[in-house]
C-alpha positions as CSV (number, residue, x, y, z in Angstrom):
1,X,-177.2,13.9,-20.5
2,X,-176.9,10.5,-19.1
3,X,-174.9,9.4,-22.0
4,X,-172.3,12.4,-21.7
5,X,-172.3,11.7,-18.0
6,X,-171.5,8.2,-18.5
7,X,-169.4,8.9,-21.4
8,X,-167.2,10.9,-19.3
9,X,-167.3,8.5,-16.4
10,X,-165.6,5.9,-18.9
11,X,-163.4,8.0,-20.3
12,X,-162.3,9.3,-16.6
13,X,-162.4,5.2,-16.0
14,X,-160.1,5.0,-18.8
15,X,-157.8,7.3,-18.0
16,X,-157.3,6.5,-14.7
17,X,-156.7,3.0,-15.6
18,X,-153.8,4.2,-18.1
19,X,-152.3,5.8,-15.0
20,X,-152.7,3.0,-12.9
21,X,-150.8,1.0,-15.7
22,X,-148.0,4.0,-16.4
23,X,-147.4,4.0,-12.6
24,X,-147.6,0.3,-12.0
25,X,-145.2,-0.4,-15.3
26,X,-142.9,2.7,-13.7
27,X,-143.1,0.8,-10.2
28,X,-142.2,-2.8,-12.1
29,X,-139.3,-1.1,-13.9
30,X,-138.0,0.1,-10.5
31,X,-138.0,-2.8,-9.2
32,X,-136.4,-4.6,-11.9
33,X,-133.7,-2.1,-12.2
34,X,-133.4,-2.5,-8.3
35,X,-132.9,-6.2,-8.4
36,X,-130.6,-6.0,-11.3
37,X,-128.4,-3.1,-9.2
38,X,-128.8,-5.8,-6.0
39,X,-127.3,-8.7,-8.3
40,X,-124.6,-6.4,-10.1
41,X,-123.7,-5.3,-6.0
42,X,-123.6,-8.9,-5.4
43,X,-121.4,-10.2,-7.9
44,X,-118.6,-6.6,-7.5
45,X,-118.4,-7.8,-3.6
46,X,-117.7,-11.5,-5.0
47,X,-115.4,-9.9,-7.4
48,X,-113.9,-8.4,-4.5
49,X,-113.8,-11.0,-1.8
50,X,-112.2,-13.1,-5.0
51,X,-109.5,-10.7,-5.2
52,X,-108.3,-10.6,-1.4
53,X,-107.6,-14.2,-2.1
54,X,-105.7,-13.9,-5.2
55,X,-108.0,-16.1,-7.0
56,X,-108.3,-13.6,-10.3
57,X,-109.8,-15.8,-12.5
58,X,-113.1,-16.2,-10.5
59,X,-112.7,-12.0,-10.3
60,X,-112.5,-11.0,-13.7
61,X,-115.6,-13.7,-14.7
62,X,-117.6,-12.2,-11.8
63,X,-116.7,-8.5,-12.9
64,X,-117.7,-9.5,-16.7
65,X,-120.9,-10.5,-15.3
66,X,-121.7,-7.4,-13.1
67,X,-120.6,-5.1,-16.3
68,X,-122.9,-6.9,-18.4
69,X,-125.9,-6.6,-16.3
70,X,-125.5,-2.2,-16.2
71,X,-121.9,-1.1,-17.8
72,X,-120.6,1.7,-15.6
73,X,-117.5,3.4,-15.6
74,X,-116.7,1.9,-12.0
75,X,-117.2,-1.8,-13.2
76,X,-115.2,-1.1,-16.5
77,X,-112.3,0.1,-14.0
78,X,-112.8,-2.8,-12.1
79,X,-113.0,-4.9,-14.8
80,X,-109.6,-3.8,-16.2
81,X,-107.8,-3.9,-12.9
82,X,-108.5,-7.5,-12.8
83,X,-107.8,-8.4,-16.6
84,X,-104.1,-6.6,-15.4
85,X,-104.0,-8.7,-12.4
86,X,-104.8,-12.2,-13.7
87,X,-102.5,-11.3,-16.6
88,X,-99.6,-10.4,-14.2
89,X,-100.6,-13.8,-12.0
90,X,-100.3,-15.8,-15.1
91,X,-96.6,-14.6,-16.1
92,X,-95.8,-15.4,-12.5
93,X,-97.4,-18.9,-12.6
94,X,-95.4,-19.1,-16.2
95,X,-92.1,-17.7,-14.9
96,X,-92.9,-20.1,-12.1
97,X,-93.3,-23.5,-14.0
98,X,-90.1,-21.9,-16.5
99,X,-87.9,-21.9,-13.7
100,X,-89.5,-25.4,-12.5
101,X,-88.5,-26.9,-15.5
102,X,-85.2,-25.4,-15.6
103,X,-84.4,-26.3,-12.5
104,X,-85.6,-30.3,-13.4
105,X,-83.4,-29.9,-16.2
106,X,-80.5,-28.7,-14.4
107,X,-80.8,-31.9,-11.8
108,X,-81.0,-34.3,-15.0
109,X,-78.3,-32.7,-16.1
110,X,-76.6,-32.9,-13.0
111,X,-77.6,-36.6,-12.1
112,X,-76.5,-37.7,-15.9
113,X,-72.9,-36.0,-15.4
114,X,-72.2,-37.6,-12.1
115,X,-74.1,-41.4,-14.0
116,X,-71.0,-40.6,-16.1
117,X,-68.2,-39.3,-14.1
118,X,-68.9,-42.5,-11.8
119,X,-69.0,-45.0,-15.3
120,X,-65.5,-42.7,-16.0
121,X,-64.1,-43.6,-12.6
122,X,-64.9,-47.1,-13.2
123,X,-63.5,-47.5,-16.1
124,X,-60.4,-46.3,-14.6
125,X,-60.1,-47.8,-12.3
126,X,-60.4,-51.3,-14.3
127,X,-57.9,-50.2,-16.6
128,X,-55.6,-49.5,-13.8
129,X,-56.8,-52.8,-11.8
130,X,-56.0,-54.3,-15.5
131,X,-52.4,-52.5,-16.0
132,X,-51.4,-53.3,-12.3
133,X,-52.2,-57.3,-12.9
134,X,-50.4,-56.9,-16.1
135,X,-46.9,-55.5,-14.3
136,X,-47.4,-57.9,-11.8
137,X,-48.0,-60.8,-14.7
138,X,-44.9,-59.1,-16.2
139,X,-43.1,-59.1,-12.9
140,X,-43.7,-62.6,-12.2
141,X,-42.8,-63.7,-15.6
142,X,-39.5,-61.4,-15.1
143,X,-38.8,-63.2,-11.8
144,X,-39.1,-66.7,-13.4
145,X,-36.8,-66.3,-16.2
146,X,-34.3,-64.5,-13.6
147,X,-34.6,-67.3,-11.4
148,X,-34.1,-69.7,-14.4
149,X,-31.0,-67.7,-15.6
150,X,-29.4,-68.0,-11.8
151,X,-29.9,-71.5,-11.4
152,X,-28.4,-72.2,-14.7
153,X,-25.7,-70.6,-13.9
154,X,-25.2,-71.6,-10.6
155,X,-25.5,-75.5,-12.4
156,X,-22.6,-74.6,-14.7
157,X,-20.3,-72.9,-12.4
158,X,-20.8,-76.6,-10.0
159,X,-19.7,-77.8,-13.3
160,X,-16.7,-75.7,-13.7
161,X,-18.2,-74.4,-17.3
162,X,-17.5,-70.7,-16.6
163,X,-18.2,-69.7,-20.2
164,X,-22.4,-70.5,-20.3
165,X,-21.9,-69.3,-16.3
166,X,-21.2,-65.8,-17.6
167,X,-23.3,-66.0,-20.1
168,X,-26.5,-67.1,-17.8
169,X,-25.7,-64.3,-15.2
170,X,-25.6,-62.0,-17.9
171,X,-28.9,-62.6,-19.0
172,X,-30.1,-62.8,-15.3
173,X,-28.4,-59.6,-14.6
174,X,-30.3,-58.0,-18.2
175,X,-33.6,-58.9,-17.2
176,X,-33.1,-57.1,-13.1
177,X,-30.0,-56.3,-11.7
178,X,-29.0,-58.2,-8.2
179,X,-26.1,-57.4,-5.8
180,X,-26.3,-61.5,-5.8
181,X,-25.3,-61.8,-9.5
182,X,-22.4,-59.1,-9.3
C-alpha cells in the first residue's frame, strides 16, 4: 500500500509538474507574443510619425519590419499605402530633377546664343569699322588725285595751255564734281 500510495504521489507529482510546464510555456508564449505585438506597435507609430514628415522611405522599411514580425491585414494596407506614396514622391523628385535639367539646359542654351549673337555683333561691327576706314581710305585717295587734277590745271591755264587745262579739269570733275571746276 505504501508503494501505490507513493506511486500515486509521483505520478500526482508528475502531473502537476506537466501543468506547471503547459502553463508556464503558455505564460512564456504570451509574453513573447506580447513583446512582439509591443515592437510591431512600435515600429507602425514610427511608420507613422515617418509619414507626417514625408520621409517615405524610412516608412515603408519600418512598415516591412512590423509586417514581418505578425502579417495582418492592417500592416499589409499600410504597407501598400506607403509603397504608393514613396513611388508617387519619387516621380515627383524625378519630374523635379527633369525639369532641373531642362531648365540648366535651356540657360546653356540661352547663355551660348547670346556668347554668339555678341561674337556676331562684333564681327559686324569690325567689318563695318573695316568698310568705313576703307571709304574714307578711298575718299582720301579720291581727294588727292582731285586735288592733283586741279592744280594741274590751274598750272596749265597760268601757262596759257588750255588744251591739257580741259583735259585735267575733266578728270578732276570725273573723279567728284565741284561747282569750283565748272
Amino acid at each position: 500500500e505504501r508503494q501505490i500510495a507513493f506511486a500515486a504521489a509521483t505520478e500526482a507529482v508528475r502531473l502537476q509538474a506537466e501543468r506547471d510546464n503547459a502553463a508556464r510555456a503558455a505564460a512564456e508564449r504570451d509574453r513573447l507574443y506580447q513583446q512582439q505585438m509591443a515592437a510591431q506597435n512600435a515600429l507602425i507609430q514610427q511608420a507613422l510619425a515617418a509619414q507626417q514628415q514625408n520621409n517615405h522611405s524610412q516608412a515603408v522599411g519600418l512598415f516591412e519590419s512590423a509586417a514581418a514580425i505578425n502579417r495582418n491585414d492592417k500592416v499589409a494596407n499600410q504597407l501598400a499605402d506607403a509603397r504608393a506614396k514613396l513611388a508617387v514622391e519619387r516621380q515627383r523628385r524625378q519630374a523635379a530633377e527633369h525639369a532641373a535639367r531642362e531648365t540648366e539646359l535651356k540657360r546653356q542654351q540661352e547663355a551660348e546664343l547670346a556668347r554668339v549673337k555678341q561674337q556676331l555683333a562684333l564681327e559686324q561691327q569690325k567689318r563695318e569699322i573695316e568698310e568705313a576706314n576703307r571709304l574714307k581710305e578711298q575718299q582720301a585717295k579720291t581727294n588727292a588725285e582731285y586735288d592733283q587734277f586741279v592744280d594741274a590745271g590751274q598750272r596749265a591755264m597760268a601757262k596759257q595751255n588750255f588744251g591739257i587745262a580741259a583735259s585735267a579739269f575733266q578728270n578732276a570733275r570725273r573723279l567728284k564734281p565741284s561747282p569750283e571746276i565748272e
